[in-house]
N, C-alpha and C positions, 0 to 999 in steps of 0.2 A: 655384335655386342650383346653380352646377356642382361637380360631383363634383372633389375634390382629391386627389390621386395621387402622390407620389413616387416617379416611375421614376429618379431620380435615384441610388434606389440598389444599382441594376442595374451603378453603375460603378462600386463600391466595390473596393477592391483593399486584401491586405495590402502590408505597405511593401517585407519583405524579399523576398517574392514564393515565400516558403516555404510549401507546403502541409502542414498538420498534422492527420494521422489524427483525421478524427470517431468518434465514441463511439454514433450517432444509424442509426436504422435505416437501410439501403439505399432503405427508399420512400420517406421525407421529403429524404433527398440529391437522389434523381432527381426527385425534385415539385419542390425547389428550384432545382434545377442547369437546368429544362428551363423555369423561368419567370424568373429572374432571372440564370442563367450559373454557371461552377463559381470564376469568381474572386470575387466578390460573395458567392456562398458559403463560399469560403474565410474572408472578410472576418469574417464572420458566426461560423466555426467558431474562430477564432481567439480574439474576443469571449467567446464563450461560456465557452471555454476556464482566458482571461483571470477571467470572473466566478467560476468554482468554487474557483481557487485562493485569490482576494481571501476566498471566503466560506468552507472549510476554516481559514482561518487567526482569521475573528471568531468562527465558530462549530465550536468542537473537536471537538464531538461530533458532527458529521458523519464523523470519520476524516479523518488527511493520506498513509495508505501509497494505491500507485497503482491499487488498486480499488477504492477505498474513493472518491478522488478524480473516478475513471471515472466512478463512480455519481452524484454531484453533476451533474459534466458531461452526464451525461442532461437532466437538467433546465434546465441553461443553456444549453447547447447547440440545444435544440430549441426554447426561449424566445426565441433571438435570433434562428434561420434564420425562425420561423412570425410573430414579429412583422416581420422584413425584407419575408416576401410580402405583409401585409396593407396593411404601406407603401406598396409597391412599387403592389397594386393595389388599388380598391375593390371588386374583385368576387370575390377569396381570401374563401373562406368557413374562419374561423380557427375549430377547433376548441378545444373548453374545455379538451381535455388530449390528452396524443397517449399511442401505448405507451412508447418511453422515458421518459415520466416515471410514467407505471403502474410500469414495471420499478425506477426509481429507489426509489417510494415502497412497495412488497413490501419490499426489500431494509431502506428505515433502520425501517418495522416489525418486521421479525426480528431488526434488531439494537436497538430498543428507543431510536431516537431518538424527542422525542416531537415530537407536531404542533405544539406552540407556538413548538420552535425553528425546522420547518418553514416554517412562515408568516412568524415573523420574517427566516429566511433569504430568505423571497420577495422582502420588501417590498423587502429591502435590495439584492436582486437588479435589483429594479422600477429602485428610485434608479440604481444602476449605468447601468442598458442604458438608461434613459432620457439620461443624460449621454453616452455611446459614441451613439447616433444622433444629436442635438441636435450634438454637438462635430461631427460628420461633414454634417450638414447646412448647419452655417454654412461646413464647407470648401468645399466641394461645388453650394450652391445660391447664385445670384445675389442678393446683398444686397438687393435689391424684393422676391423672393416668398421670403425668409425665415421673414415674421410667421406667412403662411399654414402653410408646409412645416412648422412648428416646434409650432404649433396642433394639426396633423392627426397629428403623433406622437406628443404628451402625449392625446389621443383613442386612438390606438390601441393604448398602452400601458396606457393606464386600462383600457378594455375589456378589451383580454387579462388584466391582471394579477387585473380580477374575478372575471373567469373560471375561470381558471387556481386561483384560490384556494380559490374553494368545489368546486370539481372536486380538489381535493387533499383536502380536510378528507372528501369524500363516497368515495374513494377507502380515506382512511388507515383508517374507519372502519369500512369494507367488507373490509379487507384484515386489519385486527386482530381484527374478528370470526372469519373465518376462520383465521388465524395460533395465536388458541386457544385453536379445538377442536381441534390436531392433537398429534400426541405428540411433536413434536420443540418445542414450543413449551414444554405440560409440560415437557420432562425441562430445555428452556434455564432456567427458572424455578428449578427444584429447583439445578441444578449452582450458578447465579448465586447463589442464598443459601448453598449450601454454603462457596463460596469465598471470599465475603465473610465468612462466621464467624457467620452470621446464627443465632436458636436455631430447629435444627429438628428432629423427630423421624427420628434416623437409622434406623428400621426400616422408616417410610414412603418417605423416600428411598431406599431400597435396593431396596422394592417399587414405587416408580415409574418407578425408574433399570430396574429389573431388573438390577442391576448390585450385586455383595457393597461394601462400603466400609470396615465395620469390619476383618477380617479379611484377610489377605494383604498383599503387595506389591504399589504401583500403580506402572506408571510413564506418564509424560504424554507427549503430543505436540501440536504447533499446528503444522497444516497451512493453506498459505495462495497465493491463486494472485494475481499480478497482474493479472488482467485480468478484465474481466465475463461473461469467455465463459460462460455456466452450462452449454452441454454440456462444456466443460471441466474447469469448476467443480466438474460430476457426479461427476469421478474421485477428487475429495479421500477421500471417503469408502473406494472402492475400495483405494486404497492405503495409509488408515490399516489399515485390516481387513486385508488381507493381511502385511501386515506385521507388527504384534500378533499375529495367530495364527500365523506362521511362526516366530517367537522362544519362543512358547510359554504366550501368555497363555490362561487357562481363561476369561476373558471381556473383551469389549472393550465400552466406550462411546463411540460417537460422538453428539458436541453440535454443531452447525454453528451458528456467530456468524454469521448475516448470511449471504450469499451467493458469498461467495470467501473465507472461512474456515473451520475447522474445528478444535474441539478434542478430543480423542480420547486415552481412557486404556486401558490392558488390566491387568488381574491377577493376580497368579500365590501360589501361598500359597511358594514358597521366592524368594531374589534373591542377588545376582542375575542376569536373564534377559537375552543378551545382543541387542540389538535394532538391525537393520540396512532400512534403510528402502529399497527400490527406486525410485529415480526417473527410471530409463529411457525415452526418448521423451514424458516430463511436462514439458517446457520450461520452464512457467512458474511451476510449483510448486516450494515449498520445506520445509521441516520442521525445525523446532528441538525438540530433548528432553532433556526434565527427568531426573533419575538418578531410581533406584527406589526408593521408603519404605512405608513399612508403616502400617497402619491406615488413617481416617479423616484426621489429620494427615499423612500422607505422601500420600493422595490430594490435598489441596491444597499440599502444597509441590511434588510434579515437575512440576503446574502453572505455579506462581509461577516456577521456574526456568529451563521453558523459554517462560516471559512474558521474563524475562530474557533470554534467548539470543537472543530476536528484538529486543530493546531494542540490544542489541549489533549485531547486523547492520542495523539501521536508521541505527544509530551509523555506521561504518564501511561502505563499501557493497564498500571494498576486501576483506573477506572475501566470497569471490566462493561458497565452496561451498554446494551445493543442501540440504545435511542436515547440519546442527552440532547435536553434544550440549554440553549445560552445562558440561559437566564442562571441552571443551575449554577454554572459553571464559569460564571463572567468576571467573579474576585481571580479563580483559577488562570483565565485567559491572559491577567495582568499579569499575575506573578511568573507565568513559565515564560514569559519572553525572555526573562535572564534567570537562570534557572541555580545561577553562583547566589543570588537572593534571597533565592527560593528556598534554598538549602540552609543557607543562614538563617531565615525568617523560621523556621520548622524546627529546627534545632535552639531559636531561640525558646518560642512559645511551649517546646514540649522537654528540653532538659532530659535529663535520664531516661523518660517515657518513650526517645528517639533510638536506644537501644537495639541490636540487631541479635533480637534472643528469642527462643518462643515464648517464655515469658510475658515479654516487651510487645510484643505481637500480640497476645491473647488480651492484655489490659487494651493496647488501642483498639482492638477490635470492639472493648466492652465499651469505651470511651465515644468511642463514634455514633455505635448504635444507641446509649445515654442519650446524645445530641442531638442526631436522629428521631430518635421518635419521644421528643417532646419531654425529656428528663423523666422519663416512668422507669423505675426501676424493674418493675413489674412487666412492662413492655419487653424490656430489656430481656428477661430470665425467660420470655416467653417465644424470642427469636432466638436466641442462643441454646435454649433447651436448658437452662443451668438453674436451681432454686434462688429468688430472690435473697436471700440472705450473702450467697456465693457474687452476686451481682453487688451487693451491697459492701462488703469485705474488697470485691476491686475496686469501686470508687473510690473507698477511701487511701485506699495504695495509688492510685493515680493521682488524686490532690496531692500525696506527698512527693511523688514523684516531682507533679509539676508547680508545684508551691503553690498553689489557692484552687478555691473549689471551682469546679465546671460548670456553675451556674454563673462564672467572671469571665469575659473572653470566650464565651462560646463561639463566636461565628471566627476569630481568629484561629481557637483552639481546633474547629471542626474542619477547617482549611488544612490547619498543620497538617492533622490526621489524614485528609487523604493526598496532601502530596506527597506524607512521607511511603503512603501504602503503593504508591504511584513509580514512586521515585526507587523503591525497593524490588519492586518489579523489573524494573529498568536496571538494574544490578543482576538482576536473578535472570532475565530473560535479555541480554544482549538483543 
């Protein structure tokens, strides 16, 4: 019986003809790229791409922030390039599991996904990429050797997806063993119950934390990186610690969620301690922090709060800064929970001045920074580059805009202004 092959899809191409940064080792790109070509590849990386977002959204506890996302894409990514070679040839010897999906399946171990949503994320993976090949094959393959070409896909997806499965489960299992015996696994356990309010001996957590809880001021932080670099990764730690001890904490706890997060408290027995976070040449890291509270209950509220601060900038992606405390942003935290509100409240308070013109854009910009730095017009002309006079000509075009002057409803007015700059981001940046 002759060996059947689809080199057919060696010709695959995306439509737009946009290349989109793989997430997948440099060795499997070049194995691919140097047996089926880098467009065909692309084809594949796009695919793959495509499946992790479909499967973030059925299955939540994967994570949807963008390295949370990355990490999925390990595994669909690498799933569509390794079944594309084995199409392509009969003589790809298709391994059970490759390292980006090792890395992938560390990562939802630490953060405490479990293998059943795993597996179900597979199957439903499987369905997917079986449909993306099948649909590309009836493009592509001449309507006679369809039955065949369509046969030898559902064969080599089967196999792989066999594969592929029990090499996860023998992995996840291998990896959670290890996971813990270590002491960042302990102290993930202990902090997890604490936060949830779970009953636990607070003198043994304090001895396992190494960390005081009942006593002093805690204040929180959630450090978090978008990308899966993990020498990058490495630094979260680095600059929570430097930073808690430069403000003056007598002790810091770092907990890492997974592998591009971090949460991190420090102590102090007076408050409060003022806390300035360096994020110098860190590109892709960020920091939200909680205000400081005392005891056992304020270790878990600066937590909660700057859980919030980050709910906020996920909210609005137009709050661009690297390090937001709560406090800035705590009228914001209320409004974006319904964000139909939010929309109406913005559009109340600014009238015309909600405009989507550059116009409309350049006065809230002037309006904001007004509010901002303390009603100096002069301030104003001196961050914007523009002569006070020109600062002075927009304020009064914005009162009229918004019916009375900006020295009424400042802090309501100043709110509009960045959910609308927030919210427009969110339009412009899907």
């Amino acid at each position: 019986m002759a060996t059947v092959e689809g080199r057919w899809v060696s010709r695959l191409k995306v439509r737009d003809s946009k290349r989109i940064q793989s997430v997948c080792s440099t060795e499997l790109l070049e194995l691919a790229a140097g047996q089926v070509g880098w467009e065909a590849l692309d084809w594949a990386v796009a695919v793959g791409k495509e499946l992790a977002q479909r499967c973030v959204e059925i299955f939540p506890e994967f994570g949807d922030r963008p390295a949370q996302v990355a990490t999925v894409r390990l595994g669909t990514e690498s799933g569509a390039i390794i079944t594309m070679l084995a199409i392509d040839s009969h003589d790809f010897q298709m391994p059970e599991i490759n390292d980006d999906t090792v890395r992938a399946v560390q990562e939802w171990v630490q953060r405490g996904v479990s293998l059943l949503t795993i597996w179900a994320a597979v199957r439903k993976g499987h369905q997917w990429l079986a449909d993306e090949y099948m649909d590309a094959c009836m493009d592509m393959v001449p309507v006679e050797e369809q039955p065949v070409q369509l046969q030898m896909i559902s064969q080599v997806l089967l196999r792989f997806i066999d594969r592929f499965s029990d090499a996860i489960g023998r992995e996840y299992e291998t990896e959670y063993g290890r996971w813990m015996t270590t002491t960042a696994a302990a102290r993930e356990q202990v902090v997890r119950a604490l936060l949830g309010r779970e009953a636990y001996d607070i003198a043994s957590a304090e001895k396992e934390l190494q960390y005081s809880l009942a006593h002093g001021h805690h204040i929180g932080l959630i450090l978090w990186s978008d990308t899966n670099d993990l020498r990058r990764n490495s630094r979260l730690n680095k600059i929570a610690d430097s930073a808690l001890r430069a403000c003056g904490a007598e002790q810091v706890l770092l907990v890492p969620h997974g592998q591009s997060t971090l949460y991190a408290w420090g102590n102090h027995q007076r408050s409060p301690f003022p806390l300035h976070v360096d994020l110098d040449g860190d590109a892709p890291v960020r920091v939200v922090i909680g205000r400081a509270h005392e005891g056992l209950e304020g270790f878990i509220r600066t937590h909660h709060e700057a859980q919030q601060a980050r709910v906020v900038l996920d909210a609005l992606p137009g709050l661009r800064k690297r390090s937001v405390d709560f406090a800035d942003v705590h009228l914001l935290s209320v409004l974006v929970q319904d964000m139909e509100k939010a929309r109406g409240f913005l559009e109340a308070e600014l009238g015309e001045l909600a405009a989507d013109d550059p116009q409309s854009l350049t006065l809230r910009q002037t309006a904001e920074a007004y509010l901002r730095l303390k009603h100096s017009p002069l301030a104003v002309a001196n961050e914007l580059y523009v002569v006070r006079n020109t600062v002075i000509y927009r304020l009064k075009k914005i009162e009229q805009l918004i019916g009375h002057s900006l020295d009424e409803r400042a802090l309501e007015t100043w709110t509009a202004l960045v959910l609308k700059d927030g919210i427009t981001a969110c339009i412009e940046h899907p």
